[in-house]
DONU-760971 format. One record per residue (C-alpha): residue number from 1; residue in one letter; chain; x, z, y. Coordinates in steps of 0.02 Angstrom, whole numbers. Example, Ala and Ser with C-alpha at 12.3 -4.5 7.8 and 13.67 -1.06 7.14 Angstrom:
BEGIN
[1; A; A; [615; 390; -225]];
[2; S; A; [684; 357; -53]];
END
This chain:
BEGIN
[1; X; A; [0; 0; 0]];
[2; X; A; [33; -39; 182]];
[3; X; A; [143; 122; 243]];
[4; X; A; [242; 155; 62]];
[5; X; A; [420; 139; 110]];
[6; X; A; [409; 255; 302]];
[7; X; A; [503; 385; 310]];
[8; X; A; [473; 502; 488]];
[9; X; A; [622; 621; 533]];
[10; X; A; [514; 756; 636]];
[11; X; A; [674; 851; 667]];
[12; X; A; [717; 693; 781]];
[13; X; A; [564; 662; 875]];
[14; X; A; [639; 749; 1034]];
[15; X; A; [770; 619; 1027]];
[16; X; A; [661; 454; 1001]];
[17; X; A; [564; 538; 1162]];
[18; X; A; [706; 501; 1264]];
[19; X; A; [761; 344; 1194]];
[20; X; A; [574; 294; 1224]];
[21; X; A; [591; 345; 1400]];
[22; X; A; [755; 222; 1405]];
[23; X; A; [662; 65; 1345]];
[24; X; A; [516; 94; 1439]];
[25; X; A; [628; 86; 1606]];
[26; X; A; [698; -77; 1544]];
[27; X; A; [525; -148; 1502]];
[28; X; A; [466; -87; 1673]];
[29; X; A; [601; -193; 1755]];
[30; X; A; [554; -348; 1675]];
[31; X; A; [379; -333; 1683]];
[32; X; A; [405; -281; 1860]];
[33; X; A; [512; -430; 1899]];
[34; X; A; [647; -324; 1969]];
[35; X; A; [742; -406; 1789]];
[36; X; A; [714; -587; 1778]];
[37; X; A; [662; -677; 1643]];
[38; X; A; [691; -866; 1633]];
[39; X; A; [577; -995; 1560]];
[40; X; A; [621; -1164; 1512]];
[41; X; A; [500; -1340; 1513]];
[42; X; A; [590; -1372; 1317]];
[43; X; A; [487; -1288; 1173]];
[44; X; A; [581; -1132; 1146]];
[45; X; A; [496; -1011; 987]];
[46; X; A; [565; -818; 973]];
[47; X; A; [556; -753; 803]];
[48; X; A; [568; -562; 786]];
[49; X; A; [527; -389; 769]];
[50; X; A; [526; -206; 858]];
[51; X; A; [608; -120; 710]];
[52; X; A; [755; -93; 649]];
[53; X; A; [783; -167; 434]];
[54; X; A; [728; -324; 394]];
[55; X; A; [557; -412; 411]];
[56; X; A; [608; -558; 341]];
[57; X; A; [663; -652; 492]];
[58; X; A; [753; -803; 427]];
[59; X; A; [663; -860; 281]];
[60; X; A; [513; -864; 406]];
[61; X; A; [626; -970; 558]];
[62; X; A; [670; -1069; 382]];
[63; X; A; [500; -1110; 360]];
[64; X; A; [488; -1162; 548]];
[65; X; A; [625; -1269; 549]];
[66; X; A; [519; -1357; 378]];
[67; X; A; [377; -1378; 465]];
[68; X; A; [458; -1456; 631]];
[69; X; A; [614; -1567; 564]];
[70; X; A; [530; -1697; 504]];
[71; X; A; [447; -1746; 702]];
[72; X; A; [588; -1663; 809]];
[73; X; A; [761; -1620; 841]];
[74; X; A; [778; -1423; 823]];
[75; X; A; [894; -1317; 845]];
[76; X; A; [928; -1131; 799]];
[77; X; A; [1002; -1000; 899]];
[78; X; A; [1034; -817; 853]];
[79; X; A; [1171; -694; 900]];
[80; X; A; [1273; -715; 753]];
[81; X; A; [1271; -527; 680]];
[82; X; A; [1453; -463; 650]];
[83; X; A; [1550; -643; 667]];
[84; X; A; [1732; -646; 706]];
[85; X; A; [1707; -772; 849]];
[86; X; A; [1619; -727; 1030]];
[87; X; A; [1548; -832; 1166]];
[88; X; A; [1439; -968; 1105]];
[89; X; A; [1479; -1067; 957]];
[90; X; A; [1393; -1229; 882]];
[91; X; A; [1407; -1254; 704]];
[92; X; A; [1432; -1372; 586]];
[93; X; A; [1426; -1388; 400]];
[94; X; A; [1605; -1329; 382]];
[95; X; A; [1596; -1210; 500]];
[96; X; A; [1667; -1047; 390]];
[97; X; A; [1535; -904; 381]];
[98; X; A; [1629; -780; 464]];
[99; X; A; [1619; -895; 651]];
[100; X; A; [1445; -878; 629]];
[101; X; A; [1389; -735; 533]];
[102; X; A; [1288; -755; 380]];
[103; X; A; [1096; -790; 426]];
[104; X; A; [1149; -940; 559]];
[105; X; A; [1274; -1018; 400]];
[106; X; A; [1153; -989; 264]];
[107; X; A; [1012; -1093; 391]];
[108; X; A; [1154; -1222; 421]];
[109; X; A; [1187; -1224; 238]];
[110; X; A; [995; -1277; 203]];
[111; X; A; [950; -1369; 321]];
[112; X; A; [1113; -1478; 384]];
[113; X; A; [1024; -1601; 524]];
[114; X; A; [990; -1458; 614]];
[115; X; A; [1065; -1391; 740]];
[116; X; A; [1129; -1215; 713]];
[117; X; A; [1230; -1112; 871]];
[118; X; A; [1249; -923; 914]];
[119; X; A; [1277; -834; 1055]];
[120; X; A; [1208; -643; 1100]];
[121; X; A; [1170; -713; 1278]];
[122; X; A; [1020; -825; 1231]];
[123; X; A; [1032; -893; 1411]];
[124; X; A; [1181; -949; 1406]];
[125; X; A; [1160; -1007; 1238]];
[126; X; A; [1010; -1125; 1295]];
[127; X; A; [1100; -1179; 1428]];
[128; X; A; [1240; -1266; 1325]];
[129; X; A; [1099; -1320; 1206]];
[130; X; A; [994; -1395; 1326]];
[131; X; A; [1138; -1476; 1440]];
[132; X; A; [1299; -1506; 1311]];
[133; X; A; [1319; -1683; 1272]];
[134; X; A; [1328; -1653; 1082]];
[135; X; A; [1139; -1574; 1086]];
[136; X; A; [1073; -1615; 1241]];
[137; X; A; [933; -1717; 1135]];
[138; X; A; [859; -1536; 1062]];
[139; X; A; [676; -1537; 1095]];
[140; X; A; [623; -1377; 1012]];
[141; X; A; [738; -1217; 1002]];
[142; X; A; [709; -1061; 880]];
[143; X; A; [762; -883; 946]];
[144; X; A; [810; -793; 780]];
[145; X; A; [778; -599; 813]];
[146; X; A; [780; -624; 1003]];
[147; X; A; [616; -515; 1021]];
[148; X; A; [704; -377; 1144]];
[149; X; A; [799; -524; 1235]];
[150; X; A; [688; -548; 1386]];
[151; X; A; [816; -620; 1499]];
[152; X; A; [725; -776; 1398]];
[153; X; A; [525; -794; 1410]];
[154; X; A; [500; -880; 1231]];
[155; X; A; [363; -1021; 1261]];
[156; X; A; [281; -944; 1104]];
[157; X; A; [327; -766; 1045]];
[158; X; A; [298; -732; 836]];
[159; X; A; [323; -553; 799]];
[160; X; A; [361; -487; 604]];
[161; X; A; [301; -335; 536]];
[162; X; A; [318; -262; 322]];
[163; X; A; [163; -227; 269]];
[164; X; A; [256; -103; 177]];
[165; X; A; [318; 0; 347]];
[166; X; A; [184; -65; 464]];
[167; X; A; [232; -44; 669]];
[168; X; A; [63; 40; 680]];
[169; X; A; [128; 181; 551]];
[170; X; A; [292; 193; 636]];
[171; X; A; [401; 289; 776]];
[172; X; A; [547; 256; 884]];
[173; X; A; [714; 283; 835]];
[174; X; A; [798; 373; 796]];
[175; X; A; [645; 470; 709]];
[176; X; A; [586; 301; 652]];
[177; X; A; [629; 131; 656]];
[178; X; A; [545; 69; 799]];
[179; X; A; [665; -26; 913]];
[180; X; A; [521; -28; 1040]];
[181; X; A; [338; 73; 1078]];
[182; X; A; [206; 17; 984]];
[183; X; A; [139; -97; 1148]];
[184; X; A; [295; -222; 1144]];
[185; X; A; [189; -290; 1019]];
[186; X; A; [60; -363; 1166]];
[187; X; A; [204; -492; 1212]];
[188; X; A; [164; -572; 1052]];
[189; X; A; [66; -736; 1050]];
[190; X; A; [71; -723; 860]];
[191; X; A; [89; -571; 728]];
[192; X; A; [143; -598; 534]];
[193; X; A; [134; -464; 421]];
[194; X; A; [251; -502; 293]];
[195; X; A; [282; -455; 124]];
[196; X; A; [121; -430; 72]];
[197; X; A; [70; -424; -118]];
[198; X; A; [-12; -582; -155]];
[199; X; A; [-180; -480; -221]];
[200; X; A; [-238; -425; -65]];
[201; X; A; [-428; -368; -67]];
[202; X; A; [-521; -409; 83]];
[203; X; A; [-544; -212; 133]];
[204; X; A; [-335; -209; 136]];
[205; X; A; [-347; -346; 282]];
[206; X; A; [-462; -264; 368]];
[207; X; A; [-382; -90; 365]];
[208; X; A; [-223; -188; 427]];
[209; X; A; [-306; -301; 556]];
[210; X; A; [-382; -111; 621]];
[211; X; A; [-217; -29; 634]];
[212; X; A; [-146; -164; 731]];
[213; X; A; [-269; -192; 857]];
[214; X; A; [-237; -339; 916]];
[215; X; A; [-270; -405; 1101]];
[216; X; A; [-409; -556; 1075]];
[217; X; A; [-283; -692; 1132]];
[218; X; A; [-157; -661; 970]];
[219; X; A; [-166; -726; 807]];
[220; X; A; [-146; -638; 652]];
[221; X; A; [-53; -691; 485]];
[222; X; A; [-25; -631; 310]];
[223; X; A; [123; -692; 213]];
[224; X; A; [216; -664; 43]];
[225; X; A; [345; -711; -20]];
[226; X; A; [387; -831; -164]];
[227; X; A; [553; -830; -283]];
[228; X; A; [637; -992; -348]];
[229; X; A; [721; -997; -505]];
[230; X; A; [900; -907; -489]];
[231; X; A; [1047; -1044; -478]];
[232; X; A; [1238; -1006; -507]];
[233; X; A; [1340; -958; -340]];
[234; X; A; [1500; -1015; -398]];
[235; X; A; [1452; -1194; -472]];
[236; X; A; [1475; -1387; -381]];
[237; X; A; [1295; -1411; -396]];
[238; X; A; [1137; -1285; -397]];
[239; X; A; [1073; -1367; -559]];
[240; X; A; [1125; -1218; -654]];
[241; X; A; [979; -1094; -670]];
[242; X; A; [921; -972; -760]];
[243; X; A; [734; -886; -796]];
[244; X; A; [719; -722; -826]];
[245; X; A; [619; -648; -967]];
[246; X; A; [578; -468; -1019]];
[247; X; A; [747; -436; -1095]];
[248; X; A; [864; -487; -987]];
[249; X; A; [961; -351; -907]];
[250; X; A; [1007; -362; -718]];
[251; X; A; [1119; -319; -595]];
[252; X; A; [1043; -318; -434]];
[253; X; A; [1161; -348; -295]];
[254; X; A; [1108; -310; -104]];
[255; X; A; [1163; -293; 52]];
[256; X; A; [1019; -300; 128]];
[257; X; A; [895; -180; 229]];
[258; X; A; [774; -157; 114]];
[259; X; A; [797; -188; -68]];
[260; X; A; [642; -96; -116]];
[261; X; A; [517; -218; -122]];
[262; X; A; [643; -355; -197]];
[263; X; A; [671; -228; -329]];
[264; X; A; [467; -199; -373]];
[265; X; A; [437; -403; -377]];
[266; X; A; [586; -440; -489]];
[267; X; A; [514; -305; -612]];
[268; X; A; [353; -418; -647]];
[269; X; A; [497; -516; -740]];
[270; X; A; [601; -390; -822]];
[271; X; A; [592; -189; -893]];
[272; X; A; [787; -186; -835]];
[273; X; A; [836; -180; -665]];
[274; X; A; [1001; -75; -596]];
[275; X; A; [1026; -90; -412]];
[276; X; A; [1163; -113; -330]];
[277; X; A; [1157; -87; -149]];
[278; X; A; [1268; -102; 15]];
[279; X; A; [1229; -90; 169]];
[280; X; A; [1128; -238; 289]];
[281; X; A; [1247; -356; 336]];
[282; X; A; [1406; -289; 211]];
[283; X; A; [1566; -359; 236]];
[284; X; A; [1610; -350; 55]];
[285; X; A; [1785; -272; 2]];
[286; X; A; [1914; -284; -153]];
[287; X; A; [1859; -110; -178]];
[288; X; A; [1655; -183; -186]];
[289; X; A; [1716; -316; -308]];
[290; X; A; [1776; -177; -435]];
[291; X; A; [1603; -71; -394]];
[292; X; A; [1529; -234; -463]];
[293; X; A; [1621; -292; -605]];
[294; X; A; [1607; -93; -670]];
[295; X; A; [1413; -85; -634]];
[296; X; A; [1428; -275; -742]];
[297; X; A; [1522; -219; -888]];
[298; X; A; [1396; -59; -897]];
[299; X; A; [1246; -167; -931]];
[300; X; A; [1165; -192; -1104]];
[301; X; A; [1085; -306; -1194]];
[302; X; A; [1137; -486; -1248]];
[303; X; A; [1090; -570; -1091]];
[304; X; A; [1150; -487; -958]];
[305; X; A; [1146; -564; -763]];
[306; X; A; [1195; -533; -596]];
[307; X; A; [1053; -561; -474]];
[308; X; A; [1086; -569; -258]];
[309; X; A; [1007; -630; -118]];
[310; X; A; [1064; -790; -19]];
[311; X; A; [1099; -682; 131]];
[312; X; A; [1232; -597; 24]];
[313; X; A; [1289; -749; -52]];
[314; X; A; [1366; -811; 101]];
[315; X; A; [1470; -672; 107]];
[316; X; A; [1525; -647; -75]];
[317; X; A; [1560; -861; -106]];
[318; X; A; [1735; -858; -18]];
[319; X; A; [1773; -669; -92]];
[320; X; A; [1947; -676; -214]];
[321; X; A; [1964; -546; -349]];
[322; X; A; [1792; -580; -457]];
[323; X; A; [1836; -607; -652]];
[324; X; A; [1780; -766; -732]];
[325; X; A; [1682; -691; -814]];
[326; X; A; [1569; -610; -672]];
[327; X; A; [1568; -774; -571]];
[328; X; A; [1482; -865; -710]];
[329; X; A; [1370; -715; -713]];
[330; X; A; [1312; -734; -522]];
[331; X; A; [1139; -811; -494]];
[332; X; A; [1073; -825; -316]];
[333; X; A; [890; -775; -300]];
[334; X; A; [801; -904; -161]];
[335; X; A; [648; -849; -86]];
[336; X; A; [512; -976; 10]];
[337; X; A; [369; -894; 127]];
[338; X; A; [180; -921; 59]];
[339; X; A; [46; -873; 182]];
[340; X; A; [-111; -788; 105]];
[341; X; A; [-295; -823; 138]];
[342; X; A; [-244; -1022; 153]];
[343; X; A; [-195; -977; 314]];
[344; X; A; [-31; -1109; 323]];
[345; X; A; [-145; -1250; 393]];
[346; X; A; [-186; -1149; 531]];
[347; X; A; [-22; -1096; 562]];
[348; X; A; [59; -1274; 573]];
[349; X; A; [-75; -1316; 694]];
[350; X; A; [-17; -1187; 820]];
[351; X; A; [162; -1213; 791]];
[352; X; A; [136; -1417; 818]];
[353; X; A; [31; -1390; 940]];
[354; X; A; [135; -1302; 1055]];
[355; X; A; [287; -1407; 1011]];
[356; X; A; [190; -1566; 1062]];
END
């Protein structure tokens, strides 16, 4: 149920009052115009949150970049989270992960005609977009986690929320998890809850749709996700896959924000599921690589698996120390959004729309 994975430190409540009072004075300044935002006449989309943990902000700007490649050039900008470059930097297929930081590579990876840049100043990061010669032909531009960047007034504004840890059920940090107060979320044009379970009754929308409360003007979304078969990380070609069954025993390697609800899917597939987990965004170490070759040679049964996410891929594929026996044993895990309630239709009309 929506709410399962919060956890409230009371203790720190008198804290998350004055952080509160911190971000309020910043929103006060924009909203006052004392701060200015800018707005530009080119399509630009923010997708983000107001927590802190992950929401599942790429695989949904994936899914926008889908929908829009097809009719228009797009590009992708995000800060590039712990990179070893600064400034702004445009990508390009060989671009090494560690200029970029792994969301922005793994997007570049996927989806190689588009264009792919970071920079923490979004301004100044549009700016090169929109007047470089090299992209100076971008016609729509994604924000990836640029929700509390309002030097930038996003055209259209998509916020993500877990069903799981809803912003309604939530608190500011450090008590919570809540980058923002709960009214940030009225600068959204549209809301997604993600990570819903795909059996949803009717009353479970509801309840959500209540503890939102939504102005009129924003629309509301319900999304899943959906797994692909797992594919070899250290192979030439992603033909290699494998399907899990009952019996096979897994390692499950993360270094994400929250494993939890990766861990309760994969068990629909399989009784056997050890977790291994690192923090969001872990630069991975020779000392890691032993953690996971002992937590590998610990594992029973005859077929016997390593399981991470593509996020972490990026960062283990140019790692040196891993047996040959562990890399065959690597299988990436790829994950597609699915909207519930048939609601994708509806959602492609509102993305085109605007971007028309």
């Amino acid at each position: 149920m929506e709410g399962d994975l919060i956890h409230i430190n009371d203790w720190l409540r008198p804290l998350s009052w004055l952080y509160g009072a911190g971000v309020w004075l910043r929103n006060w300044l924009f909203d006052s115009g004392i701060l200015k935002e800018v707005k530009y006449e080119r399509p630009v989309i923010c997708v983000g949150n107001i927590t802190v943990g992950g929401t599942g902000k790429t695989p949904h700007t994936e899914l926008l970049v889908r929908m829009l490649q097809a009719d228009h050039r797009v590009a992708v900008l995000s800060r590039g989270y712990k990179r070893k470059s600064h400034g702004f930097r445009l990508s390009d297929i060989s671009t090494p992960m560690r200029e970029i930081g792994d969301e922005p590579w793994q997007i570049k990876q996927k989806f190689p005609e588009a264009i792919v840049a970071v920079d923490a100043n979004r301004r100044r990061g549009l700016n090169h977009l929109f007047n470089d010669p090299a992209t100076q032909d971008v016609d729509v531009v994604l924000l990836d986690d640029a929700y509390q960047h309002r030097y930038v007034r996003a055209g259209l504004n998509i916020l993500l929320t877990d069903y799981h840890r809803l912003i309604s059920d939530d608190c500011l940090l450090p008590a919570g998890r809540l980058r923002e107060p709960l009214n940030a979320k009225n600068r959204a044009d549209i809301v997604i809850v993600t990570k819903c379970p795909d059996d949803m009754k009717p009353m479970e929308y509801r309840v959500v749709q209540n503890a939102l409360a939504l102005k009129p003007f924003q629309q509301l979304f319900f999304s899943t996700f959906r797994y692909g078969r797992p594919y070899r990380l250290f192979s030439e070609t992603r033909g290699v896959e494998e399907v899990l069954t009952p019996d096979t025993h897994v390692l499950l390697l993360t270094g994400i924000a929250s494993p939890q609800q990766m861990i309760a899917d994969l068990q629909h597939q399989t009784r056997h599921i050890t977790p291994l987990s690192f923090p969001d965004h872990h630069d991975f170490t020779l000392r890691d690589l032993q953690k996971i070759e002992n937590a590998f040679s610990e594992l029973r049964g005859s077929k016997r698996l390593i399981i991470t996410t593509e996020k972490d891929a990026s960062r283990l594929r140019p790692m040196k120390g891993l047996s040959p026996i562990v890399r065959r044993h690597i299988y990436v895990l790829p994950i597609e959004v699915e909207f519930l309630r048939n609601q994708e239709e509806e959602f492609r009309k509102l993305i085109l729309d605007f971007t028309h």
